[in-house]
MDTraj code that builds the backbone (N, CA, C; nanometers):
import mdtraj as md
import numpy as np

residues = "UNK UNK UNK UNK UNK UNK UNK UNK UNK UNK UNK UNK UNK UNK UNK UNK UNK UNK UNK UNK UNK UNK UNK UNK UNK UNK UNK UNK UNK UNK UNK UNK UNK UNK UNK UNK UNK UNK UNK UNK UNK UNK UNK UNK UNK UNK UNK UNK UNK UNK UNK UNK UNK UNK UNK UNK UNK UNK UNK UNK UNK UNK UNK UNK UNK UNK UNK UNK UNK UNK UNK UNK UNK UNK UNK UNK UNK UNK UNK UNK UNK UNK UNK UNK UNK UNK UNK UNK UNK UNK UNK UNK UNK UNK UNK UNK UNK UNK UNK UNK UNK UNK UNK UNK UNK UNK UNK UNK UNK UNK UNK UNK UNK UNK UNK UNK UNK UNK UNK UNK UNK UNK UNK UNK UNK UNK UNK UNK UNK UNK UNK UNK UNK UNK UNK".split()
xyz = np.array([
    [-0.0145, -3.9498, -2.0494],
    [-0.0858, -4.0686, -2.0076],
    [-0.1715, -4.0340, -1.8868],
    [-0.2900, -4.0989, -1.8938],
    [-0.3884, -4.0507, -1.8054],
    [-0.4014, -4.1481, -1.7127],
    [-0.3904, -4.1527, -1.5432],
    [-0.4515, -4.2405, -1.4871],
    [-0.5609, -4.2870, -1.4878],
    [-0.6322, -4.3647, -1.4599],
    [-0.7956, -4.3746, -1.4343],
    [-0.8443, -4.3559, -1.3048],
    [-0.7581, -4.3298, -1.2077],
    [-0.8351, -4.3278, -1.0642],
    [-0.8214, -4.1768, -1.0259],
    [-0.7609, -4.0991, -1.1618],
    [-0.7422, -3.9584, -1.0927],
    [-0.8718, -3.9033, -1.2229],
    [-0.9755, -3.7979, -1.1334],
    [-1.1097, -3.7389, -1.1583],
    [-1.0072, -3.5909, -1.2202],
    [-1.0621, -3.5243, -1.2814],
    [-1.0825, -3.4151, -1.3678],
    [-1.0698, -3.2946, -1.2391],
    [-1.1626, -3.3055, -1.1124],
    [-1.1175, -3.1772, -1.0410],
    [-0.9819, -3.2147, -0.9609],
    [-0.9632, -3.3523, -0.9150],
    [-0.8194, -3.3568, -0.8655],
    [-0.7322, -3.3155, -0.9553],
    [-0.6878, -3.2688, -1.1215],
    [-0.6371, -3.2499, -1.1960],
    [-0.6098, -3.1392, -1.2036],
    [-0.7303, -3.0456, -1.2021],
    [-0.7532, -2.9057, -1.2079],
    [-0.6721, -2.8817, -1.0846],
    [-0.7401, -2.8971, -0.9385],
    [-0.6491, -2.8473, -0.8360],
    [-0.5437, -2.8731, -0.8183],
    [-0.4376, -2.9403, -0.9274],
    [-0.3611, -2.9880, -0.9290],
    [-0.2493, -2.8711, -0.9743],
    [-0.3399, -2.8373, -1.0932],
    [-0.2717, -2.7294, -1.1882],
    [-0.2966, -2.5463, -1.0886],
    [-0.3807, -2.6037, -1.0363],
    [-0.4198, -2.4198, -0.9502],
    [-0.3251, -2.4370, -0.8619],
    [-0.2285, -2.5417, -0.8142],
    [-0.1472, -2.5292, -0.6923],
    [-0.0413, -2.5038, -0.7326],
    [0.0065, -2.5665, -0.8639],
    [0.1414, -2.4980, -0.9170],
    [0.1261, -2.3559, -0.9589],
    [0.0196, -2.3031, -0.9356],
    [-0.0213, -2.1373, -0.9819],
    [0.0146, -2.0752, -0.8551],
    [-0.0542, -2.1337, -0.7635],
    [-0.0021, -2.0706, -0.6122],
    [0.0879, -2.0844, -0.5788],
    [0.1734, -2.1918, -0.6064],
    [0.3243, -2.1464, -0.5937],
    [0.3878, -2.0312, -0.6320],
    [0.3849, -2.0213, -0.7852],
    [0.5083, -1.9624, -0.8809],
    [0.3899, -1.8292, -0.8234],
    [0.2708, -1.7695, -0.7848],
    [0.2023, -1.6886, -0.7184],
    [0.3063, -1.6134, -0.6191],
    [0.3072, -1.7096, -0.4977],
    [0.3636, -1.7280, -0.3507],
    [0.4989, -1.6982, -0.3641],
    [0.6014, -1.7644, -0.4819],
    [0.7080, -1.7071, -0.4680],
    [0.7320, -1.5533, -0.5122],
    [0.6844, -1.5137, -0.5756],
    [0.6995, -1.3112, -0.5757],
    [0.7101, -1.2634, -0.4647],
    [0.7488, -1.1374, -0.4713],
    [0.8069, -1.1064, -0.3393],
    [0.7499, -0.9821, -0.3519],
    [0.6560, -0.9427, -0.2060],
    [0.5444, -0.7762, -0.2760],
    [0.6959, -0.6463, -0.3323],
    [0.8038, -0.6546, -0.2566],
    [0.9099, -0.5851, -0.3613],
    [0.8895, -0.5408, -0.5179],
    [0.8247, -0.6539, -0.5686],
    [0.8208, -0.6811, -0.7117],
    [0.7205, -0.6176, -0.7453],
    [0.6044, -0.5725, -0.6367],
    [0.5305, -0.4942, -0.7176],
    [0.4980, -0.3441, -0.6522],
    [0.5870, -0.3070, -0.5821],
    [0.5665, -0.1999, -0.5077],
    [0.6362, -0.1244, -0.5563],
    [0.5741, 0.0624, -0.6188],
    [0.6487, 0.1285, -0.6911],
    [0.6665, 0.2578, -0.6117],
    [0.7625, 0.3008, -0.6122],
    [0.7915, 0.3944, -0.5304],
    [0.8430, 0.5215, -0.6021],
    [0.8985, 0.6628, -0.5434],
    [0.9463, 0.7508, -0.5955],
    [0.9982, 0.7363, -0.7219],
    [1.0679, 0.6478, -0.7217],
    [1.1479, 0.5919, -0.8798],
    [1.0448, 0.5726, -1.0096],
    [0.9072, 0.5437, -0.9567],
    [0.8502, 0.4996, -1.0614],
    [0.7391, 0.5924, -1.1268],
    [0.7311, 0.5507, -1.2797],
    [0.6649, 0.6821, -1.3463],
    [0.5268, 0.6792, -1.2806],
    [0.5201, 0.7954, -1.2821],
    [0.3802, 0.8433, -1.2400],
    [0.3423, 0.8411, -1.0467],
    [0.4578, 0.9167, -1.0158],
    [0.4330, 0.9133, -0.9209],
    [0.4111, 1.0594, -0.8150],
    [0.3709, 1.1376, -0.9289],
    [0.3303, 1.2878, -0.9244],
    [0.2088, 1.2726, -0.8456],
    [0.1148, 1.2059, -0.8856],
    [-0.0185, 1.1834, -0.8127],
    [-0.1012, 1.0028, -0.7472],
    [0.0857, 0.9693, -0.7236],
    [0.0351, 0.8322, -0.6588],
    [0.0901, 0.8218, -0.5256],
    [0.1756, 0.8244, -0.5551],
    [0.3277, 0.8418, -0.4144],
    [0.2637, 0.8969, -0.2794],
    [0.2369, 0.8070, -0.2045],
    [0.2085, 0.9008, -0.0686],
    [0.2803, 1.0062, 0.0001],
    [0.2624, 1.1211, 0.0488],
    [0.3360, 1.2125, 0.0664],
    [0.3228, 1.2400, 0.2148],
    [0.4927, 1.2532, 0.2935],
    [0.4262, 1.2949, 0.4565],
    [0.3837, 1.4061, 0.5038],
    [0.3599, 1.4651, 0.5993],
    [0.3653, 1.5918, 0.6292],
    [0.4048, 1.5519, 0.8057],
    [0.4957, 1.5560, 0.8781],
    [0.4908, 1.5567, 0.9805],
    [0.5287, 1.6594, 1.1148],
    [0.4398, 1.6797, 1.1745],
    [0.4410, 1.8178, 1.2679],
    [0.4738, 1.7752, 1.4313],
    [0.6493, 1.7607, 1.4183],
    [0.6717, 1.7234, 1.5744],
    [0.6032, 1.8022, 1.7047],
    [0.5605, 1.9194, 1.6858],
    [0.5200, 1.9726, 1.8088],
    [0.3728, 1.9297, 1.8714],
    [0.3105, 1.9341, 1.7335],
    [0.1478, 1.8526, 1.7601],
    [0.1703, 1.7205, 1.7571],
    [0.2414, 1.6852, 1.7155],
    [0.2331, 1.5513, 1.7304],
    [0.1502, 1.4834, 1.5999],
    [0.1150, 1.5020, 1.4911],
    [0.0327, 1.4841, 1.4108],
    [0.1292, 1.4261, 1.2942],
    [0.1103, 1.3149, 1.1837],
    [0.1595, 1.2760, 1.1350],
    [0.0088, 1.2729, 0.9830],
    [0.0570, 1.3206, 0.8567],
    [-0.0474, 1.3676, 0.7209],
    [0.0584, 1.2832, 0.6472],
    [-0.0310, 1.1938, 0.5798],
    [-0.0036, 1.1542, 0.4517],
    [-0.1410, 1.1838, 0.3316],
    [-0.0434, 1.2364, 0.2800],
    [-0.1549, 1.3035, 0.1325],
    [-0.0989, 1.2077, 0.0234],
    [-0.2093, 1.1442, -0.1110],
    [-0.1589, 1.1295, -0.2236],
    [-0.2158, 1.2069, -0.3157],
    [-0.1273, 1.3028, -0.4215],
    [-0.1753, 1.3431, -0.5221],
    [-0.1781, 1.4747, -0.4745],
    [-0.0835, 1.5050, -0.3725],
    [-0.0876, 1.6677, -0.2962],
    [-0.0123, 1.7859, -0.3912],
    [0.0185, 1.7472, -0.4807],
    [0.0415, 1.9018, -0.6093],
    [0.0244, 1.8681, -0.7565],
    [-0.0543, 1.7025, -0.7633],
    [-0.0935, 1.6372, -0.8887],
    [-0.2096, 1.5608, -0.8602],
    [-0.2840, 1.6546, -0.8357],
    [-0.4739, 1.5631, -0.7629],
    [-0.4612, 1.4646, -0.8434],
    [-0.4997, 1.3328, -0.8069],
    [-0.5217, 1.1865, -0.8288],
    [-0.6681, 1.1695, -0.8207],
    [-0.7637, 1.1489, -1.0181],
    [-0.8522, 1.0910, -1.0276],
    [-0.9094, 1.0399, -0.8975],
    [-1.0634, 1.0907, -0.8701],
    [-1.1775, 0.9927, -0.7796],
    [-1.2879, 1.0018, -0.8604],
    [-1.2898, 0.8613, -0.9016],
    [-1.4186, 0.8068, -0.9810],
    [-1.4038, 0.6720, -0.9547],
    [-1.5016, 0.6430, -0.9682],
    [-1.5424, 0.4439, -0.9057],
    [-1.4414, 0.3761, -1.0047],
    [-1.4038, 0.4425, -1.0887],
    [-1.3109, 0.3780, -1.2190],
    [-1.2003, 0.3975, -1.1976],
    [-1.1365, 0.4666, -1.1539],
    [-1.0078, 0.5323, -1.0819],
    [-0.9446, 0.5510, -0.9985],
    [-0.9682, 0.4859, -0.8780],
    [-0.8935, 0.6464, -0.7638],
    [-0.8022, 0.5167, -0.6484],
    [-0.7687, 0.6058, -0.5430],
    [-0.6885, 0.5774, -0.4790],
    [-0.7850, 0.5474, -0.3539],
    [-0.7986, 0.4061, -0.3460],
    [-0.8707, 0.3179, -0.2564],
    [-0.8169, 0.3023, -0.0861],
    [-0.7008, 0.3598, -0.0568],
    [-0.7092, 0.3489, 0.0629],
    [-0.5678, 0.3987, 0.0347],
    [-0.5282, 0.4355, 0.1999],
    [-0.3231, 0.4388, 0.2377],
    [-0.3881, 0.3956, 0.4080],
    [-0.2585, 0.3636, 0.4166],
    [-0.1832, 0.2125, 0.5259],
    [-0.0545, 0.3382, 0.5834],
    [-0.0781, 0.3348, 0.7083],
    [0.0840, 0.4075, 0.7643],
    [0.1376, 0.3771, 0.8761],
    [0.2540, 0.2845, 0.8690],
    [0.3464, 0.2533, 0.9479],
    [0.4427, 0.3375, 1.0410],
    [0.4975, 0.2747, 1.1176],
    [0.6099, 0.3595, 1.2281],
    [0.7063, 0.2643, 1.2474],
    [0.8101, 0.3107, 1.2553],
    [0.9309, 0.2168, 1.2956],
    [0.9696, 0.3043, 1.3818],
    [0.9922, 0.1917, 1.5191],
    [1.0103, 0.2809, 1.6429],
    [1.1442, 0.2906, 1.6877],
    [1.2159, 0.3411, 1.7197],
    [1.3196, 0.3940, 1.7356],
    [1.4119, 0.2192, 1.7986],
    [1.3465, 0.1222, 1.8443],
    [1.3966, 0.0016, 1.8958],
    [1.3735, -0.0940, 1.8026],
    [1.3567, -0.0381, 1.6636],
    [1.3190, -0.1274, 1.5246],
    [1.1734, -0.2090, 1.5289],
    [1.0960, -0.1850, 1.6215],
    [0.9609, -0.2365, 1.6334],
    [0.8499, -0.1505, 1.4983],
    [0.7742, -0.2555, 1.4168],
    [0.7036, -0.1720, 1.3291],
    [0.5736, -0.1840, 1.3842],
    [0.5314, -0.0548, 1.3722],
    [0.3512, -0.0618, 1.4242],
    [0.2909, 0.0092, 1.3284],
    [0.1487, -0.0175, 1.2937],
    [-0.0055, -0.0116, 1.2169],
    [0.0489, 0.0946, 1.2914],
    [-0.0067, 0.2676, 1.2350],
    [-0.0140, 0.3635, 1.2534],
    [-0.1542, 0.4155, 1.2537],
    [-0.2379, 0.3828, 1.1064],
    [-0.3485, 0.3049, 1.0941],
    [-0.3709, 0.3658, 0.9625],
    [-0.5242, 0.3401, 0.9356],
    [-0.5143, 0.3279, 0.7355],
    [-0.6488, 0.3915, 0.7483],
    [-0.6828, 0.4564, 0.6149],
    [-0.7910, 0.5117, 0.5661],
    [-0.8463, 0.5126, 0.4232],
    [-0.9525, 0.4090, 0.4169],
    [-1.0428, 0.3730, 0.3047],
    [-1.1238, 0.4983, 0.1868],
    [-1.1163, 0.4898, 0.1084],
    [-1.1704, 0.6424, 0.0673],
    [-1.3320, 0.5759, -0.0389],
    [-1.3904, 0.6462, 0.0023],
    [-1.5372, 0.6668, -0.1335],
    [-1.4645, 0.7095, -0.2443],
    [-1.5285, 0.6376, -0.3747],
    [-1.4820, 0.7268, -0.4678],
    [-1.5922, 0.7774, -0.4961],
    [-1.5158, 0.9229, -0.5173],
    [-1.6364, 1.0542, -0.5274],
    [-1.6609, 1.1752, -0.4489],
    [-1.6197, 1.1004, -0.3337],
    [-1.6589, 1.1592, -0.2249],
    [-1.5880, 1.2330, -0.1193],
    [-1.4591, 1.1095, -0.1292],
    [-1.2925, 1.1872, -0.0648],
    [-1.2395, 1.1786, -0.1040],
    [-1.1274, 1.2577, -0.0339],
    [-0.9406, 1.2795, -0.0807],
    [-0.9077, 1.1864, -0.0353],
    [-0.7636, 1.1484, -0.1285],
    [-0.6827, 1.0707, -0.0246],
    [-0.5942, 1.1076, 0.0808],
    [-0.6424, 1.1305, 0.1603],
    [-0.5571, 1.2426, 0.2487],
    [-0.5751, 1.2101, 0.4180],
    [-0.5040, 1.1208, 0.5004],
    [-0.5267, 1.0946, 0.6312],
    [-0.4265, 1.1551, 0.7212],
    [-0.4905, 1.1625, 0.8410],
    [-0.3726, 1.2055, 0.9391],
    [-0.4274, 1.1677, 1.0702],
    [-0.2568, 1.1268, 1.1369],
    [-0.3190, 1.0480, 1.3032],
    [-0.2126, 1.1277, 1.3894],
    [-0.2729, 1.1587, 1.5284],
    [-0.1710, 1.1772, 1.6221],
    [-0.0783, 1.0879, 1.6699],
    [0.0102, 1.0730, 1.6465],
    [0.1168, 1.0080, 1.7005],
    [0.2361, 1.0286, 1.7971],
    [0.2920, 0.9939, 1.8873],
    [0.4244, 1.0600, 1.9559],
    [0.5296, 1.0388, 1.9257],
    [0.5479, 1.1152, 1.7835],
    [0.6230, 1.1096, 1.6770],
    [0.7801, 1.0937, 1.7490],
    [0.8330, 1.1343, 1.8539],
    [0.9614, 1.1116, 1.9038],
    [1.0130, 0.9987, 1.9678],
    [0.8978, 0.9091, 1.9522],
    [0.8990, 0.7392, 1.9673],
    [0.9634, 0.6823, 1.8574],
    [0.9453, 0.7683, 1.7420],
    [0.9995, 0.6793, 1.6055],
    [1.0717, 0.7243, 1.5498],
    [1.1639, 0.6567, 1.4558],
    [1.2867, 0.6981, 1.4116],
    [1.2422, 0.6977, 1.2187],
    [1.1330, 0.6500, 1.2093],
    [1.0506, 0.6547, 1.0354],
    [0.9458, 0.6273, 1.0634],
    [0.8395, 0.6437, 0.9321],
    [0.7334, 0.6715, 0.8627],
    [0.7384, 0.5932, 0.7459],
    [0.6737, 0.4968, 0.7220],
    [0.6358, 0.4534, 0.6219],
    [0.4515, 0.4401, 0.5270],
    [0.4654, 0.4790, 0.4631],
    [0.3301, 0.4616, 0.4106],
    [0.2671, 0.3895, 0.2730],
    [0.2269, 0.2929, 0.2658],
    [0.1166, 0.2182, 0.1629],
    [-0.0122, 0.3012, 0.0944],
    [-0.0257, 0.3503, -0.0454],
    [-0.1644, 0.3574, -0.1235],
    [-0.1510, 0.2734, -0.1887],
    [-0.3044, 0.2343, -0.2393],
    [-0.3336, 0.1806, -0.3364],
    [-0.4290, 0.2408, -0.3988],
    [-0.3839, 0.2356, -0.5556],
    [-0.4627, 0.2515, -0.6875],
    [-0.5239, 0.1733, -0.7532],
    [-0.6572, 0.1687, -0.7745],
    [-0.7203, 0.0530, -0.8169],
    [-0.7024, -0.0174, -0.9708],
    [-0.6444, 0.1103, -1.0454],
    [-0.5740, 0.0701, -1.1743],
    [-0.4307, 0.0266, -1.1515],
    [-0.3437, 0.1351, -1.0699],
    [-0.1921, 0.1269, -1.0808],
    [-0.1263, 0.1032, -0.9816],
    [-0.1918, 0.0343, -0.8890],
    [-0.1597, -0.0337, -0.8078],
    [-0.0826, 0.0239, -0.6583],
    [0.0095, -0.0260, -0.6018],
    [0.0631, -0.0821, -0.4750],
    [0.1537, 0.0656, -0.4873],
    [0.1778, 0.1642, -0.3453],
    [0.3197, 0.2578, -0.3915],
    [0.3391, 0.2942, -0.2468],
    [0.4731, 0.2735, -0.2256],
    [0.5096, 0.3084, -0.1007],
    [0.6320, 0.4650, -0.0524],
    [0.6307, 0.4731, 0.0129],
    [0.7033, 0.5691, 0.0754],
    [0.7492, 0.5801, 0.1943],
    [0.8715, 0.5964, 0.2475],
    [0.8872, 0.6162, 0.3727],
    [0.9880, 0.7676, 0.3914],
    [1.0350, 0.7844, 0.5159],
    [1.0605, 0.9017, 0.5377],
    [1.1557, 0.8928, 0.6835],
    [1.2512, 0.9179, 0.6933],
    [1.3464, 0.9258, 0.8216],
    [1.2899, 1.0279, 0.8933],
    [1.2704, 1.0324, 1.0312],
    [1.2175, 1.1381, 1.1457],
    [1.2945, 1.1737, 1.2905],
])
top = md.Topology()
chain = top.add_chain()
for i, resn in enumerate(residues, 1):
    res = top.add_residue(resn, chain, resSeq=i)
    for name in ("N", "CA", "C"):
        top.add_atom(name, md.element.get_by_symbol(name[0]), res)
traj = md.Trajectory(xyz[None], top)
């Protein structure tokens, strides 16, 4: 049964809000694939960390190169720190060209501040993959 005082876009936004709900309730858990998940030879961010320099490398696709083509590739990684007092900090992130770069960043950090390493890529086909690492 149809009211008459309710218009066609109050209806619609009606129906897009129960979308943003059942949206909103997922939990990014649900889509974040990690070591466990197939194909993670050339997705999985990988660390490299060098306590004396102080330098902290995350590579993806470091012994299974990961596709770069505008159709393909690995659009950025995100790298976190959890500091030894459970504080998490932006480590910081690096955007890639496709075509043009690796996915491959690295920041100085004073790596004996933190007790982990966590790191975010994304694949523009296969999405969201995380990794972390005890230090």
């Amino acid at each position: 049964m149809r009211h008459e005082n309710v218009d066609e876009k109050e209806l619609e936004h009606g129906k897009r809000g129960e979308e943003d709900k059942e949206a909103m309730a997922m939990n990014l858990g649900e889509v974040l694939k990690d070591a466990e998940s197939e194909g993670k030879e050339n997705h999985l961010p990988v660390f490299e960390v060098n306590r004396e320099e102080g330098v902290v490398r995350v590579v993806v696709g470091k012994d299974v190169p990961h596709p770069n083509t505008l159709e393909h590739r690995i659009a950025w990684i995100e790298v976190f720190g959890i500091k030894k007092g459970g504080e998490v900090v932006c480590i910081g992130r690096g955007a890639f060209a496709a075509g043009y770069t690796s996915p491959d960043v690295s920041f100085r950090v004073p790596v004996t501040e933190f007790k982990a390493f966590c790191a975010l890529s994304y694949c523009n086909i296969h999405g969201l993959w995380q990794n972390c690492i005890e230090v």
